[in-house]
N, C-alpha and C positions, 0 to 999 in steps of 0.2 A: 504494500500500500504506500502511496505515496507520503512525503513529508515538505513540509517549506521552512524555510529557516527566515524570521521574521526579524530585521533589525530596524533599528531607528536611531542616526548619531547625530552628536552635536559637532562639528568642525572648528575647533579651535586655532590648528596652526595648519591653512592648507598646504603647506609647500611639506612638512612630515606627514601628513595625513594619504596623499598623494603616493610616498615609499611603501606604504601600506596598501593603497585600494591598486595601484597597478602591480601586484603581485596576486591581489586577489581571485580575479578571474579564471585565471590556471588552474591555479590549488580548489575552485569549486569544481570547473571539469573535469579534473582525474578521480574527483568523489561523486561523479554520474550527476551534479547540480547543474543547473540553468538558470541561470538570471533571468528571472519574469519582470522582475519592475527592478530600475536601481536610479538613486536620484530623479529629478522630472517634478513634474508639476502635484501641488499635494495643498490639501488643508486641511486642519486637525477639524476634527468633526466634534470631540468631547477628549480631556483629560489636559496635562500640560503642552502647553506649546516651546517648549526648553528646545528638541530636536526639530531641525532643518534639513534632514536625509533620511528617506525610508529604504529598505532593503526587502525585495522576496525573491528565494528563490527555491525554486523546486527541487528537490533530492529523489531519487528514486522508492530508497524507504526511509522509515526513522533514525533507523542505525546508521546510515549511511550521511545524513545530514549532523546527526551527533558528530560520527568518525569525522567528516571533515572538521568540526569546531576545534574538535579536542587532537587533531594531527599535528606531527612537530611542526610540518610546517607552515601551516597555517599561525598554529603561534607564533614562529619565528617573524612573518610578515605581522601578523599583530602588536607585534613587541615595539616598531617604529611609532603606533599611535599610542602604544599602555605605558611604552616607560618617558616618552616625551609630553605627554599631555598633550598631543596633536587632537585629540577628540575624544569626546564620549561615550559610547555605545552600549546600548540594551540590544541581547540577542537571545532570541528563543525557538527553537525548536518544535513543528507542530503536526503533531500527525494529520493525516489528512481524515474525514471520515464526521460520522455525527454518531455521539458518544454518549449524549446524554438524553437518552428516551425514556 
């Protein structure tokens, strides 16, 4: 079953931010991901408006979108915006399906 990995950052320094999302793209197609939406046009509908980037994309399963989050190397490109304070980011993993009947 499918899964999407839902993020939404805040861009604090774009030039390290940048060493981060152009490594991105890769590391999600070797974990069977696809970028459905990345940046673009958005308006918060309800809750805070702190973040100015949304992120979805599809993983084949759940495990598969986890495995990418939690891969070295996925961290390793992460690590340009976690240990610079280049940005923000909430990210969540979501299976795909309806759950609560």
């Amino acid at each position: 079953m499918p899964a999407f990995w839902l993020a939404r950052s805040l861009i604090n320094d774009p030039v390290a931010y940048k060493r981060y999302t152009d490594q991105v793209p890769g590391i999600i197609a070797k974990h069977g991901g696809k970028v459905l939406a990345r940046g673009g046009k958005f308006q918060v509908m309800e809750g805070p408006e702190k973040f100015q980037r949304f992120v979805v994309i599809e993983f084949p399963t759940f495990e598969a979108g986890v495995g990418c989050f939690q891969s070295d190397e996925y961290n390793a490109a992460a690590r340009h915006r976690r240990e610079h304070g280049a940005g923000e980011v909430e990210t969540v993993v979501l299976e795909a399906g309806e759950f609560t009947k």
